[in-house]
GUKELO-854901 format. One record per residue (C-alpha): residue in three letters; x, y, z. Coordinates in nm, 4 decimals. Example, Ala and Ser with C-alpha at 12.3 -4.5 7.8 and 13.67 -1.06 7.14 Angstrom:
2
r, px, py, pz
Ala, 1.2300, -0.4500, 0.7800 .
Ser, 1.3670, -0.1060, 0.7140 .
***
This chain:
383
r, px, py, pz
Unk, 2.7939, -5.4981, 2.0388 .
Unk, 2.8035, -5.2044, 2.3016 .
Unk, 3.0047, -4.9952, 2.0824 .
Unk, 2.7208, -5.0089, 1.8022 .
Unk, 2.4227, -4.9548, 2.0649 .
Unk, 2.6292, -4.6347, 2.1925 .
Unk, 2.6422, -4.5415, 1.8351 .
Unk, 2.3116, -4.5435, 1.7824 .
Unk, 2.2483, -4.3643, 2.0873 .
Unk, 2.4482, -4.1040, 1.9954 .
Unk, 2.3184, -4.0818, 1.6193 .
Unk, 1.9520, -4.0964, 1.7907 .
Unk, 2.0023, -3.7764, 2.0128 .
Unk, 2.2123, -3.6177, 1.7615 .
Unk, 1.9038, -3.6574, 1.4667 .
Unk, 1.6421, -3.5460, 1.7429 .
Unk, 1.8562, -3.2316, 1.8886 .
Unk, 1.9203, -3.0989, 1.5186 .
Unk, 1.5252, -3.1208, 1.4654 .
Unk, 1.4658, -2.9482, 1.8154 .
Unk, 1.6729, -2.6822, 1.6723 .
Unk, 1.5280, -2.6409, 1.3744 .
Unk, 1.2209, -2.6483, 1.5026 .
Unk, 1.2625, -2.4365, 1.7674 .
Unk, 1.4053, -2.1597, 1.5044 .
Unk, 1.0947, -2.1801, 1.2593 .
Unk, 0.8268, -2.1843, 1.5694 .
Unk, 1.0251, -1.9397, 1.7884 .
Unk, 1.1369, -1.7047, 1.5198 .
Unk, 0.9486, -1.4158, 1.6813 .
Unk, 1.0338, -1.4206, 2.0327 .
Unk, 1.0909, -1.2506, 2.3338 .
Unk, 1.3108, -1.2828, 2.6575 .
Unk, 0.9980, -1.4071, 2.8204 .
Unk, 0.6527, -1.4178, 2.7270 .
Unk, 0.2907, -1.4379, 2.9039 .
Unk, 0.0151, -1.6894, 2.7683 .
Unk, -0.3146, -1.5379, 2.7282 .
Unk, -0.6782, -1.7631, 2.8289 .
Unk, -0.8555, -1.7294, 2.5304 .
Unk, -1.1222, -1.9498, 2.6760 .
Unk, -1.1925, -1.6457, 2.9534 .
Unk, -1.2381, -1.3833, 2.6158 .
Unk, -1.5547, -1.1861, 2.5854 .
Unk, -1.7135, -1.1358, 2.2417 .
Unk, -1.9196, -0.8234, 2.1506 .
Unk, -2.0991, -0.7869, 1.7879 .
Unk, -2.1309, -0.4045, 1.6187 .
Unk, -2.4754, -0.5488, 1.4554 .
Unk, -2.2537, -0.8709, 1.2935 .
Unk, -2.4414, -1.1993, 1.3532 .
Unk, -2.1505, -1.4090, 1.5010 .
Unk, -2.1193, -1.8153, 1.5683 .
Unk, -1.8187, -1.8456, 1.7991 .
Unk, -1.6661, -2.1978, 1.8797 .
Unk, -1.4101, -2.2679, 2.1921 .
Unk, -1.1698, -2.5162, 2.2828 .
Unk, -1.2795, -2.7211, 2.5243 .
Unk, -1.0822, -2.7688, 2.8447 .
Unk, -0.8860, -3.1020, 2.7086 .
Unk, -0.7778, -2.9320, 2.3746 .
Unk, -0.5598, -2.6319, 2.2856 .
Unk, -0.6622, -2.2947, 2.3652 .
Unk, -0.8392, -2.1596, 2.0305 .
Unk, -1.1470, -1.9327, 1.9890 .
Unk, -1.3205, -1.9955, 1.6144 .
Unk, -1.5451, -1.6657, 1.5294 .
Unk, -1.7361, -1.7521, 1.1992 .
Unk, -1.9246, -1.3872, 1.1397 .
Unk, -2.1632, -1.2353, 0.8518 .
Unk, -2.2963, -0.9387, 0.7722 .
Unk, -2.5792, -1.0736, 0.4978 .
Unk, -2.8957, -0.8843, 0.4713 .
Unk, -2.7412, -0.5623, 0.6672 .
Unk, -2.7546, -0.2199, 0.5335 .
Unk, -2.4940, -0.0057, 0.3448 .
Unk, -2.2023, 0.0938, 0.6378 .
Unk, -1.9389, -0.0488, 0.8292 .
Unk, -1.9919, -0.3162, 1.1541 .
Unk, -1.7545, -0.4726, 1.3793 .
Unk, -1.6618, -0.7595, 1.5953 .
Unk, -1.4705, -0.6953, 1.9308 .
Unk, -1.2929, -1.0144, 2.1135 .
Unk, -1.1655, -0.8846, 2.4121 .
Unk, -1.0283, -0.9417, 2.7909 .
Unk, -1.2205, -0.7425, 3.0085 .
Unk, -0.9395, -0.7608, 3.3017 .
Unk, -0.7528, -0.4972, 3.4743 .
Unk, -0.3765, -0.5801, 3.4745 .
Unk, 0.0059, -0.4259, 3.4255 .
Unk, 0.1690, -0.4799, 3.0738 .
Unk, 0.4376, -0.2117, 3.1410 .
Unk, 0.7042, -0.5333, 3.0936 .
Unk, 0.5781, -0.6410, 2.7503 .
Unk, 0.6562, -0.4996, 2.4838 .
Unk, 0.4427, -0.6521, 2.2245 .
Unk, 0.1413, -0.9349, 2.1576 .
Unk, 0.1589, -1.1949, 1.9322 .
Unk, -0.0915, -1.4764, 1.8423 .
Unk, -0.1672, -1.7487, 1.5712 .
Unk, -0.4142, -1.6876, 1.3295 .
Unk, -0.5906, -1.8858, 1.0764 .
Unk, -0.7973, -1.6894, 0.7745 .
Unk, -1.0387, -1.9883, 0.6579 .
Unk, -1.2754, -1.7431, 0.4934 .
Unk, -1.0458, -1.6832, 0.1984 .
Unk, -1.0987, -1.3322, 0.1808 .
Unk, -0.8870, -1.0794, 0.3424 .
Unk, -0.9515, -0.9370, 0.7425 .
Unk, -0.9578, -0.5819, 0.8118 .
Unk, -0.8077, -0.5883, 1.1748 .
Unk, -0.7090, -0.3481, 1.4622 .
Unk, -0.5653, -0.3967, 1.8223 .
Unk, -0.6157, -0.1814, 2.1162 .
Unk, -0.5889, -0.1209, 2.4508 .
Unk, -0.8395, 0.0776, 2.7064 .
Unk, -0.6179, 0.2934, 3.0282 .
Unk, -0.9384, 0.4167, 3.1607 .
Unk, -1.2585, 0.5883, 3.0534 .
Unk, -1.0573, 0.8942, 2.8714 .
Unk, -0.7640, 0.7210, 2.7458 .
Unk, -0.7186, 0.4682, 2.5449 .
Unk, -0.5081, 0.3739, 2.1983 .
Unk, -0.5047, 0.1949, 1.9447 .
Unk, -0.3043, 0.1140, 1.6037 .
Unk, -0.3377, 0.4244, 1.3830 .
Unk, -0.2912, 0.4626, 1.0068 .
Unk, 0.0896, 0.4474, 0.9151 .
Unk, 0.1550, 0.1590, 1.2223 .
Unk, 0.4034, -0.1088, 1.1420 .
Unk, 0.2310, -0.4864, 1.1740 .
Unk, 0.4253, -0.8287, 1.1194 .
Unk, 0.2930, -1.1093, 0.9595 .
Unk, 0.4775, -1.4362, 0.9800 .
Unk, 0.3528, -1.7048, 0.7458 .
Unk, 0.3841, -2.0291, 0.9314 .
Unk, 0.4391, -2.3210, 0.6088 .
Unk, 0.7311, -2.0922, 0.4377 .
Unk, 0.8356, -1.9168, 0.7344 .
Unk, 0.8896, -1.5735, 0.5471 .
Unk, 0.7918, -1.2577, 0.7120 .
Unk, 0.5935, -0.9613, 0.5884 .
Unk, 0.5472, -0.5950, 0.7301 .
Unk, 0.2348, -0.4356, 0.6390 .
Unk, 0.1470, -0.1079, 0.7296 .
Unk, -0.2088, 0.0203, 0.8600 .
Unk, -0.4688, 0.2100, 0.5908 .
Unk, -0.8046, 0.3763, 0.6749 .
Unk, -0.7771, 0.2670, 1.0231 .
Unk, -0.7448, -0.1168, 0.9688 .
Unk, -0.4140, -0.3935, 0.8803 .
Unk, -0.5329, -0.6673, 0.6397 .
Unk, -0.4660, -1.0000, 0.6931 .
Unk, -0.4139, -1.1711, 0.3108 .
Unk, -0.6595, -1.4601, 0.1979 .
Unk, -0.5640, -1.7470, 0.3210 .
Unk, -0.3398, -1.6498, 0.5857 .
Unk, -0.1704, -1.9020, 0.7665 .
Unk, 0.0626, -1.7832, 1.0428 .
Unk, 0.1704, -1.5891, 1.3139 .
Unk, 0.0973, -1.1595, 1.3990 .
Unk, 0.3220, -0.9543, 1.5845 .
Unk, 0.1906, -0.6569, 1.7014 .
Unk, 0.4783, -0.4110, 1.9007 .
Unk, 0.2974, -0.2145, 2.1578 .
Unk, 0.5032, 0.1031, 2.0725 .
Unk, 0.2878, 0.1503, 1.7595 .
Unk, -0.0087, 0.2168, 1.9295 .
Unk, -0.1196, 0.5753, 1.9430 .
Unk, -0.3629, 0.8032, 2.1245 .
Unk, -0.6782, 0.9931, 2.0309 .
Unk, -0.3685, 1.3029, 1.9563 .
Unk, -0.1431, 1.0477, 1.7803 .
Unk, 0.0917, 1.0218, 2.0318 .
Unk, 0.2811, 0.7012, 2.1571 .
Unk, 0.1297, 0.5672, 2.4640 .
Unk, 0.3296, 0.4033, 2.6802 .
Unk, 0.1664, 0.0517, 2.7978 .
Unk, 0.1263, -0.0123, 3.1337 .
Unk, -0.1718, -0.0929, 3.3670 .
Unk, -0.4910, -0.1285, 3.1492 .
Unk, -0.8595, -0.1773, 3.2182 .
Unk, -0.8811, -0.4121, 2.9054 .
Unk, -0.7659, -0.4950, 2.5530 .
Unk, -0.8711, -0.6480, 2.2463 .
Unk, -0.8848, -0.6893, 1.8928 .
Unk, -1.1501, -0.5520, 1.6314 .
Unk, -1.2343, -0.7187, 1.2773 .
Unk, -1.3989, -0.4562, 1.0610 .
Unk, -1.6839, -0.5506, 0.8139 .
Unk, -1.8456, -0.4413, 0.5432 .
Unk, -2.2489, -0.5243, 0.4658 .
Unk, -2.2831, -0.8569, 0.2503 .
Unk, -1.9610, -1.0235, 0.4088 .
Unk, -1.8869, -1.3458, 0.5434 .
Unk, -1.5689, -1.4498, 0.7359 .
Unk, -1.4217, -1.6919, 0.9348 .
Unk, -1.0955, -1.7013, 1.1155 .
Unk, -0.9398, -1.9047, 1.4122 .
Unk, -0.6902, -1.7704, 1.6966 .
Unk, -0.4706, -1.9421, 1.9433 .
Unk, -0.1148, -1.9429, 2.0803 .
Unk, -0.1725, -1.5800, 2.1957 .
Unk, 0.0541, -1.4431, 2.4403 .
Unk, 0.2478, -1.0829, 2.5836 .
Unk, 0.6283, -1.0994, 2.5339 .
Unk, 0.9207, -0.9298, 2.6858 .
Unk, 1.2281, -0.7896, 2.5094 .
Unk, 1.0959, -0.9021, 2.1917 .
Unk, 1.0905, -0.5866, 1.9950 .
Unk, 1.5117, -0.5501, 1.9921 .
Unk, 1.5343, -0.8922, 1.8680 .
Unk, 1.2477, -0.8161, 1.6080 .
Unk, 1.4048, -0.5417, 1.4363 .
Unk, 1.7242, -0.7285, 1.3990 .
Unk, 1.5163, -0.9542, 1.1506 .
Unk, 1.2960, -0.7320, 0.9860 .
Unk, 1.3438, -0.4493, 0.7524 .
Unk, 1.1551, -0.1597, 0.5684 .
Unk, 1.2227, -0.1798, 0.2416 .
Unk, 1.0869, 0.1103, -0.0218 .
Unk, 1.0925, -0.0210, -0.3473 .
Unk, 1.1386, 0.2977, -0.5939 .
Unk, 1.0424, 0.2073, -0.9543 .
Unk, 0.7484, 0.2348, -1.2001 .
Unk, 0.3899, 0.0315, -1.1109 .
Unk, 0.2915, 0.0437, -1.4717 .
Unk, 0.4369, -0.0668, -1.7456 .
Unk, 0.3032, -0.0704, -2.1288 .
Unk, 0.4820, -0.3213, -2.3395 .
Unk, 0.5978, -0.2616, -2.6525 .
Unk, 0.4476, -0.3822, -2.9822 .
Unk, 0.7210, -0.5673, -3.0525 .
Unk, 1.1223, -0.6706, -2.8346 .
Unk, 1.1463, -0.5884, -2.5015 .
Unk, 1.0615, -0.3239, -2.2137 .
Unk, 1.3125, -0.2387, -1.9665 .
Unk, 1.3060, -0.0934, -1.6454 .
Unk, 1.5298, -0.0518, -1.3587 .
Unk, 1.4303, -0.0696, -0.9656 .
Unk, 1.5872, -0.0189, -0.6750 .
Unk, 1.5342, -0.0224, -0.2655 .
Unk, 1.6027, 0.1751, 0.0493 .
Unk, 1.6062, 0.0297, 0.3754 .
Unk, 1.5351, 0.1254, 0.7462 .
Unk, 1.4731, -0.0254, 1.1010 .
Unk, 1.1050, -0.0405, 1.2241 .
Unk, 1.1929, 0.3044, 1.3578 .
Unk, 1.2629, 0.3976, 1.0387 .
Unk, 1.6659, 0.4860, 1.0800 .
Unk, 1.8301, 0.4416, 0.7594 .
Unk, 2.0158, 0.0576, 0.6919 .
Unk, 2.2723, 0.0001, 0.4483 .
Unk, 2.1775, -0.2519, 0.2859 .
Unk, 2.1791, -0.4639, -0.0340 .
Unk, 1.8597, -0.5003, -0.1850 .
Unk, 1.7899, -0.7552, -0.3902 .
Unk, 1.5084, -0.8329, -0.6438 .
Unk, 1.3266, -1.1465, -0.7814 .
Unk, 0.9567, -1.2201, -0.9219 .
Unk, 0.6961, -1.3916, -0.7631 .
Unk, 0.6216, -1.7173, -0.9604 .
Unk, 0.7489, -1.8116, -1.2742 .
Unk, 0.5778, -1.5794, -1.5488 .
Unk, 0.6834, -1.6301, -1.9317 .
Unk, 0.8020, -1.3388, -2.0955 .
Unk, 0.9187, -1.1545, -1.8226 .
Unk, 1.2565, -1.1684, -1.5746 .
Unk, 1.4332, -0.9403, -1.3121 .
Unk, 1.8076, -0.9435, -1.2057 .
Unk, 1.8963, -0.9133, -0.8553 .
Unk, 2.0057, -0.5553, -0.8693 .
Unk, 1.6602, -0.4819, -0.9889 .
Unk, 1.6718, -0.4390, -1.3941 .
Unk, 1.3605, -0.5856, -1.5366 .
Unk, 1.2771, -0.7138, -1.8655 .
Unk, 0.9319, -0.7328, -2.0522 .
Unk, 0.8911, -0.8934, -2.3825 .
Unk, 0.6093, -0.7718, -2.5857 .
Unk, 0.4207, -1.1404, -2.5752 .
Unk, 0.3978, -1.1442, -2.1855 .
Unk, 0.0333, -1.2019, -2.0886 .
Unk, 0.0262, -1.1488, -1.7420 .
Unk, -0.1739, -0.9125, -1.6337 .
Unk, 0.0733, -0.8134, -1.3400 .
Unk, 0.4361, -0.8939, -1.1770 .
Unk, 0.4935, -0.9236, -0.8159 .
Unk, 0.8301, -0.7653, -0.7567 .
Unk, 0.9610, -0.8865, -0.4027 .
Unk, 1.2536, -0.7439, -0.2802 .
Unk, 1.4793, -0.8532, 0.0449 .
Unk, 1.7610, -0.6361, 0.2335 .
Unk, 2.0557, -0.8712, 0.3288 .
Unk, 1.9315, -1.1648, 0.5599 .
Unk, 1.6055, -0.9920, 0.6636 .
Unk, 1.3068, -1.2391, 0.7214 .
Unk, 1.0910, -1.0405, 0.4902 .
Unk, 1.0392, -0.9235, 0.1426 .
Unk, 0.8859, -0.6328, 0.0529 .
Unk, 0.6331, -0.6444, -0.2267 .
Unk, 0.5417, -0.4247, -0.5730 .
Unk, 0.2730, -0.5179, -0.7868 .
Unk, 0.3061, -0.3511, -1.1171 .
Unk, 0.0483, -0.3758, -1.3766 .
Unk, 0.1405, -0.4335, -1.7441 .
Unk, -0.0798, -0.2607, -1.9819 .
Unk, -0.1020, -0.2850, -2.3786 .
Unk, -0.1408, 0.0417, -2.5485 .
Unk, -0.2814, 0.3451, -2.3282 .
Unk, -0.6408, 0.2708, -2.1629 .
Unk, -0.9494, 0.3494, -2.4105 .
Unk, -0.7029, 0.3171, -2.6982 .
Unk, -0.9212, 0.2101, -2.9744 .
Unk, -0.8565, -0.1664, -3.1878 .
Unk, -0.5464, -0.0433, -3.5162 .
Unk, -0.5818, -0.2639, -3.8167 .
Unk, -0.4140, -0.2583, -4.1460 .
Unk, -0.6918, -0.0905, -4.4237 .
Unk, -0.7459, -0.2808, -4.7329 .
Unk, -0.6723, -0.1039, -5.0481 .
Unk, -0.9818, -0.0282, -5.1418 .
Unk, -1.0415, 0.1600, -4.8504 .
Unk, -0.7705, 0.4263, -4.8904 .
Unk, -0.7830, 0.5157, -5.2426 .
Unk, -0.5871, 0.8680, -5.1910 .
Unk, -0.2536, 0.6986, -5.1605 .
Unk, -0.2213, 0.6034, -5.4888 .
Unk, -0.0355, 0.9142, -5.7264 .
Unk, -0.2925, 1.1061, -5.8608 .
Unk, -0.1435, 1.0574, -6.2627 .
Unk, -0.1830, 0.7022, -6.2050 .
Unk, -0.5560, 0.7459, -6.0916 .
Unk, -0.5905, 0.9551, -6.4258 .
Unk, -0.4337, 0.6962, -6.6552 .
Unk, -0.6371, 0.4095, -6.5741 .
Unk, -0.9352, 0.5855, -6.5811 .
Unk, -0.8522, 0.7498, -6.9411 .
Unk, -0.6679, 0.4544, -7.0830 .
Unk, -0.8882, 0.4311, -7.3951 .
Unk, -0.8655, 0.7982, -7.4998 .
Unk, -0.5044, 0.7398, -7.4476 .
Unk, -0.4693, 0.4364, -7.6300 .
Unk, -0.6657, 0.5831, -7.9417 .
Unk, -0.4390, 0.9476, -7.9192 .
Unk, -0.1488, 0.6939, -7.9178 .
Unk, -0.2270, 0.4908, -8.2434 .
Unk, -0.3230, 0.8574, -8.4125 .
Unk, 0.0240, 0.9822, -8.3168 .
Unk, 0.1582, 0.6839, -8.4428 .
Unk, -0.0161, 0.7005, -8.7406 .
Unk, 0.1099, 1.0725, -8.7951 .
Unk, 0.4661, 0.9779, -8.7275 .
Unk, 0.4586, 0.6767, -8.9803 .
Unk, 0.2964, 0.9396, -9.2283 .
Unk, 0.6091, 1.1863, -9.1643 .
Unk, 0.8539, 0.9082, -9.2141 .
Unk, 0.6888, 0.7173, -9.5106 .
Unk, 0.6455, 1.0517, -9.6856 .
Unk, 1.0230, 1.1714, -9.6256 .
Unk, 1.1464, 0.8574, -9.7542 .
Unk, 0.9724, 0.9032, -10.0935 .
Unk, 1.1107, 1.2512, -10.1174 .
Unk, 1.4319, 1.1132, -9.9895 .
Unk, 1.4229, 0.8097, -10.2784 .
Unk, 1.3125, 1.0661, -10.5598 .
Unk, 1.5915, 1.3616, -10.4745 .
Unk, 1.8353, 1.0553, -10.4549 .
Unk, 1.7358, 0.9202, -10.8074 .
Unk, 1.7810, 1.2896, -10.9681 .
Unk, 2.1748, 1.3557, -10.7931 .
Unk, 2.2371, 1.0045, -10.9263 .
Unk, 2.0914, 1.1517, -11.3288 .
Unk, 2.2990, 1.4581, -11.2725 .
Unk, 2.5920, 1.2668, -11.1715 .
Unk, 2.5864, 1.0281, -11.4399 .
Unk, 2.5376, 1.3182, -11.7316 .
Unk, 2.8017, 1.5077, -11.5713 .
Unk, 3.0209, 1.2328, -11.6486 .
Unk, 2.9535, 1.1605, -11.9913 .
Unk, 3.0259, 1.5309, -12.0566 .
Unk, 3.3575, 1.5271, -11.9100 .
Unk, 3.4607, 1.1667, -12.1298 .
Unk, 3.3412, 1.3607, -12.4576 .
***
């Protein structure tokens, strides 16, 4: 009886420890050596002309800020929404920021982070910066790179942001090396006629994170074709292939391999990146994703499949009597002359029967006359 309680003891801590790991991988997969929580119930919340609704956590639930913002009714240009900490302090031991983020909007967020020294210097994350996106229900990883000032965050975003501080650049697009700051926040961007909403908590500064970081994540260039017009009939082929770097952008060797995104009829990819198109593939597009080794992430290509070149006009088979000139031209002139044929035929037949007829009567008559002058040169020669 003791024996089968210490069993289940055992089998109870065992089951329990083996979840505690595996959750503590899929939760903790970006991490640091130590990390910093951030208040968001102390953040301030200024609006570039954006009419904002903000909702906050009370004290007895988790730490979350809710920012629900619109732009309807605004004029043509660009307007912003700044959640900040307005708090002098030294980051110079952290080496990144990460945070939890919710996109219940469904559209994408154009996003930037940045960080205020004092009145002339400041920096922020400048076009070419590396972001990570973590997606919390699959647990797969995505870099993204920033564009025209701004990272997007996809529809529907789930998951968690890394953002290492030695992205961030200067006015002169120089590194800036994070220490004590005046304050630091993070921007959404909007357009006129917008509407968002988005949720943050779990935010916090970690240490020794980025080392650990770039162990799991890898640039990955895929080099191939992002067009493809399929063939009228068999198959389109194309080959791809990968190069991969750190997040400093030193070279990696290595494997890269392929797959599609979804299951799409008519078309397939091995994983050493040769593709294969049939001609009765409707999608409009593939999503190439490729991975290096055991990274965390894939990397991306949409390429767009096209039918015929664009503007090509609609081909269809002519009828016959629309394309008269490919029949032979002495054809053409026999049917339409067939009577005047027909009637030149019976007169040369006529002719002909004339000839023959009348060379068989001479024929008969010169036969009957050798056959006299036989017969009376016979009778001569018996007398």
């Amino acid at each position: 009886m003791m024996r089968n309680k210490m069993m289940m003891i055992i089998c109870f801590f065992s089951v329990a420890g083996f979840c505690f790991f595996v959750n503590a991988l899929s939760v903790n997969a970006i991490a640091g050596k130590s990390e910093k929580a951030i208040t968001l119930k102390k953040f301030s919340v200024w609006d570039n002309g954006v009419t904002i609704e903000q909702e906050r956590a009370k004290e007895t639930e988790k730490d979350e800020i809710t920012i629900n913002a619109n732009t309807l009714n605004k004029e043509e240009g660009y307007y912003s929404v700044y959640l900040y900490e307005n708090k002098v302090q030294n980051l110079s031991r952290y080496d990144a920021i990460t945070f939890f983020l919710g996109n219940i909007s469904g559209g994408p967020l154009q996003m930037n982070f940045s960080v205020t020294v004092n009145k002339e210097t400041s920096a922020e994350l400048r076009d070419g910066a590396k972001v990570i996106l973590e997606e919390e229900e699959s647990g797969e990883g995505k870099i993204i790179s920033v564009t025209y000032g701004t990272f997007q965050i996809p529809s529907d975003f789930n998951g968690r942001v890394y953002i290492p501080f030695s992205e961030l650049k200067n006015e002169d697009k120089e590194e800036l090396s994070v220490g004590k700051v005046n304050s630091w926040g993070i921007t959404l961007v909007m357009e006129q006629e917008q509407e968002t909403m988005f949720a943050i908590n779990d935010m916090k500064f970690l240490e020794d994170s980025y080392s650990q970081v770039k162990e799991q994540y890898v640039n990955i260039n895929i080099l191939g074709t992002n067009q493809i017009e399929l063939a009228d009939t068999g198959k389109v082929i194309k080959d791809y292939s990968g190069e991969a770097t750190d997040l400093d952008g030193d070279p990696l060797n290595r494997t890269i391999e392929f797959s599609l995104a979804g299951n799409v009829k008519g078309a397939s990819i091995t994983n050493t990146g040769r593709l294969e198109v049939d001609s009765f593939c409707t999608a409009p597009e593939l999503i190439i994703k490729a991975r290096a080794g055991d990274s965390s992430n894939t990397q991306e290509l949409a390429v767009q499949l096209v039918k015929g070149s664009e503007g090509e006009k609609e081909v269809k088979i002519p009828g016959s009597e629309e394309v008269p000139g490919i029949m032979p031209f002495v054809y053409t002139f026999l049917i339409e002359h067939i009577l005047l044929f027909r009637i030149v035929f019976i007169v040369i037949a006529y002719m002909l029967a004339a000839i023959i007829f009348t060379w068989l009567r001479y024929a008969i008559k010169e036969q009957k006359v050798i056959r006299q002058s036989l017969k009376e040169t016979k009778e001569e020669a018996e007398e």
